[in-house]
C-alpha positions as CSV (number, residue, x, y, z in Angstrom):
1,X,-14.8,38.7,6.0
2,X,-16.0,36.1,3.6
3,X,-13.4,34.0,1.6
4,X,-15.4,34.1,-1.6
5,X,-16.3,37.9,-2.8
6,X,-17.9,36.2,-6.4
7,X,-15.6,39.0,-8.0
8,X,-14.0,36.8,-9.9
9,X,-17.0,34.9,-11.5
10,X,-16.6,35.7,-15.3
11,X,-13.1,34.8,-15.0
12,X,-11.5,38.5,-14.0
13,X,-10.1,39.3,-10.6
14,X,-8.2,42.2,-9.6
15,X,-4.3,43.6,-8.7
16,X,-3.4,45.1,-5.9
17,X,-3.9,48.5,-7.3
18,X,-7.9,48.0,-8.1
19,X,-6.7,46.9,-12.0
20,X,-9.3,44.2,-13.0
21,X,-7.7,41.8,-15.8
22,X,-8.1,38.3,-17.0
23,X,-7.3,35.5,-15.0
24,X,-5.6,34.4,-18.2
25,X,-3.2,37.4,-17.9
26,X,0.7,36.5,-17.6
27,X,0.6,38.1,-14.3
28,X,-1.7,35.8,-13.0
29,X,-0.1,32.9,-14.1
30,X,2.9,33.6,-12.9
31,X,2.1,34.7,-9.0
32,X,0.0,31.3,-9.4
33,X,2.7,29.4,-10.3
34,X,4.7,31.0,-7.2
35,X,1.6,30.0,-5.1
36,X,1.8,26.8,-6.4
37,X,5.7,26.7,-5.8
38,X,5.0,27.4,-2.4
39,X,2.6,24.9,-1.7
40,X,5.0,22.0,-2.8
41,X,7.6,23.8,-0.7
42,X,5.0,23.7,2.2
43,X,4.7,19.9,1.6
44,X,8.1,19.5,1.4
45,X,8.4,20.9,4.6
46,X,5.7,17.6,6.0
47,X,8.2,15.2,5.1
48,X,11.3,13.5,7.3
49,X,14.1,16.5,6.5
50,X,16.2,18.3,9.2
51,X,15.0,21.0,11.2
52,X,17.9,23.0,9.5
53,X,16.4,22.5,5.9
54,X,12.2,23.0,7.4
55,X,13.9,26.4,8.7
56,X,15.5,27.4,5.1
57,X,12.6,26.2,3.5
58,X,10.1,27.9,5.8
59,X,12.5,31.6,4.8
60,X,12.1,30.5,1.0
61,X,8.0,30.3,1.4
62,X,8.3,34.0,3.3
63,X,10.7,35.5,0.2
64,X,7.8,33.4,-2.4
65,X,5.1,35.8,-0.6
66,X,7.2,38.7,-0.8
67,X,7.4,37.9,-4.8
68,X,3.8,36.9,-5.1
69,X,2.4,40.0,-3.7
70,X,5.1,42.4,-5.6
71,X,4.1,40.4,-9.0
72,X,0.4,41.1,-7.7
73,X,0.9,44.8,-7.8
74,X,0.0,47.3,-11.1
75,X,2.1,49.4,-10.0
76,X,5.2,50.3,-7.8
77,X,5.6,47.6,-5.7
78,X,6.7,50.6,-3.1
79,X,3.9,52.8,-3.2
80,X,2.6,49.9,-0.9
81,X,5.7,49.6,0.7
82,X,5.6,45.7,-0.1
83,X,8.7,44.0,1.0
84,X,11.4,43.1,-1.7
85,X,13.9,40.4,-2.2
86,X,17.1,42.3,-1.9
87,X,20.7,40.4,-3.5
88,X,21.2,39.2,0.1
89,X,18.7,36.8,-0.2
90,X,20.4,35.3,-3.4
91,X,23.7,35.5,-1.3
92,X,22.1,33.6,1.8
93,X,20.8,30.9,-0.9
94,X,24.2,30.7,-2.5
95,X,25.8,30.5,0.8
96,X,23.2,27.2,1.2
97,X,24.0,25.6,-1.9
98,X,27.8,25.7,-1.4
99,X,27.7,24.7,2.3
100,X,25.6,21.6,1.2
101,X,27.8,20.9,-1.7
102,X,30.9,20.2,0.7
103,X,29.4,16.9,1.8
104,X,28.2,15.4,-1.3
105,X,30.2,13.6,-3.8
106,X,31.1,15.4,-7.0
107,X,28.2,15.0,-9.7
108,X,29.4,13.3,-12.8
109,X,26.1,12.3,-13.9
110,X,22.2,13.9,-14.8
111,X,20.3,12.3,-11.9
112,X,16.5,11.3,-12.3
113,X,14.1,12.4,-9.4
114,X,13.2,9.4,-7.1
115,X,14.7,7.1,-4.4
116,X,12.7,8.8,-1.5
117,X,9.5,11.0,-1.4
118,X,11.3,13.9,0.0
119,X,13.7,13.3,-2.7
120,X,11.2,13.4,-5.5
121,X,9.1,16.6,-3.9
122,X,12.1,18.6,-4.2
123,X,12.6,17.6,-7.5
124,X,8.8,19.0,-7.8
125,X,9.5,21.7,-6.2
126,X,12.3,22.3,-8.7
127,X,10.5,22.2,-11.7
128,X,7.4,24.3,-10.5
129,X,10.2,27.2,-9.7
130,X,11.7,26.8,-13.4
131,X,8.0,27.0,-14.4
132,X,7.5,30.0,-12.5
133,X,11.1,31.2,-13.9
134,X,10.1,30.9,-17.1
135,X,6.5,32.8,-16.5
136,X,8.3,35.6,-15.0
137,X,10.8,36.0,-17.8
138,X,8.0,36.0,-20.1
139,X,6.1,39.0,-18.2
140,X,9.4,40.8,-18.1
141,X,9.4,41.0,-21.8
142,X,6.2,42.8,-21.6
143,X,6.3,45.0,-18.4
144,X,8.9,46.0,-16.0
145,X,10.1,43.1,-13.3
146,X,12.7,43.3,-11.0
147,X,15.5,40.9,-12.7
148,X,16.4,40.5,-8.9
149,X,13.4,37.7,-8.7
150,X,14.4,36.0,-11.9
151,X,17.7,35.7,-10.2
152,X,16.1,34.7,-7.2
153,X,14.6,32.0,-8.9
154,X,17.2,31.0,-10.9
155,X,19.3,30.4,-7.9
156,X,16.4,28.8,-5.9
157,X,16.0,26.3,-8.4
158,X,19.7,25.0,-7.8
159,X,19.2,25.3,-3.8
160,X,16.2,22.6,-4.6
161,X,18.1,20.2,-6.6
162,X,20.7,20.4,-4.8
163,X,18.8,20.0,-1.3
164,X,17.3,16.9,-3.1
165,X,20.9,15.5,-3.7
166,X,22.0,16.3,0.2
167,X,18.6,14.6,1.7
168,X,19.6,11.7,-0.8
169,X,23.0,11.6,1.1
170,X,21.9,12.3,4.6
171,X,19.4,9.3,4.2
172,X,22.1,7.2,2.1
173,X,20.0,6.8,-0.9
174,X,22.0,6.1,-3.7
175,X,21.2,8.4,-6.3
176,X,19.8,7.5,-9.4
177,X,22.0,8.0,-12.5
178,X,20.3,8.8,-15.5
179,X,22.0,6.1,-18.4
180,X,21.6,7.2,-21.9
């Protein structure tokens, strides 16, 4: 099979389902955006982090592909028996977030990105899910989404700042306050 099929030439390409649209369409922007979400994720992953954090990252980019390919789909995501994100999956994050949060020192302040690369590509990371967040809010005011992936997201986007505050603290980097 050849990775180009020139389908998508005059700027259309197709959902799983056989619906051509625009590559303009919402849709398309925002299972890009999770692509693109994934692929800073996948980078983060290169840098010096704990095996523990490659392994929750490496879960996150499986559950992005799960969301890409239901956000792909013209119709019921399970007429193709695609696999979901369930609430368990926000649980498991949530579960993430507070075990990190024992260790680190109580925020008091906004903190800029920076003080380490791996600090700085989550921070990335971060925004590209809020991006993605906000793309998938925006379809779901025009066709049905699941609000479990907006959730999902939401919650994902804390995991990643907060990962970026605990790789701080496991490297001792001193944060960097912001100072109005």
């Amino acid at each position: 099979m050849k990775i180009y099929t020139k389908g998508g030439d005059k700027g259309q390409t197709s959902l799983l389902g056989g619906k051509r649209v625009s590559k303009s369409d919402i849709r398309i922007e925002a299972y890009g955006t999770i692509d693109e979400l994934n692929a800073n994720i996948g980078l983060l992953k290169d840098y010096e982090i704990s095996d523990d954090y490659k392994d929750k990252l490496l879960k996150t980019q499986h559950d992005l592909f799960k969301i890409g390919s239901i956000l792909a789909c013209e119709v019921d995501p399970a007429q193709y028996n695609l696999p979901k994100i369930e609430d368990y999956d926000i649980t498991e994050i949530e579960k993430n977030i507070d075990e990190m949060e024992k260790e680190l020192p109580v925020l008091k302040n906004f903190i800029l990105p920076g003080g380490d690369l791996a600090v700085s590509q989550c921070h990335l990371a971060r925004c590209v899910c809020r991006r993605s967040e906000r793309l998938i809010v925006l379809l779901s005011e025009e066709e049905d989404v699941d609000d479990v992936i907006i959730r999902y997201l939401n919650r994902l986007s804390d995991f990643l700042f907060v990962l970026a505050r605990k790789i701080s603290y496991d490297k001792g980097i001193n944060e960097i306050n912001w100072m109005p």
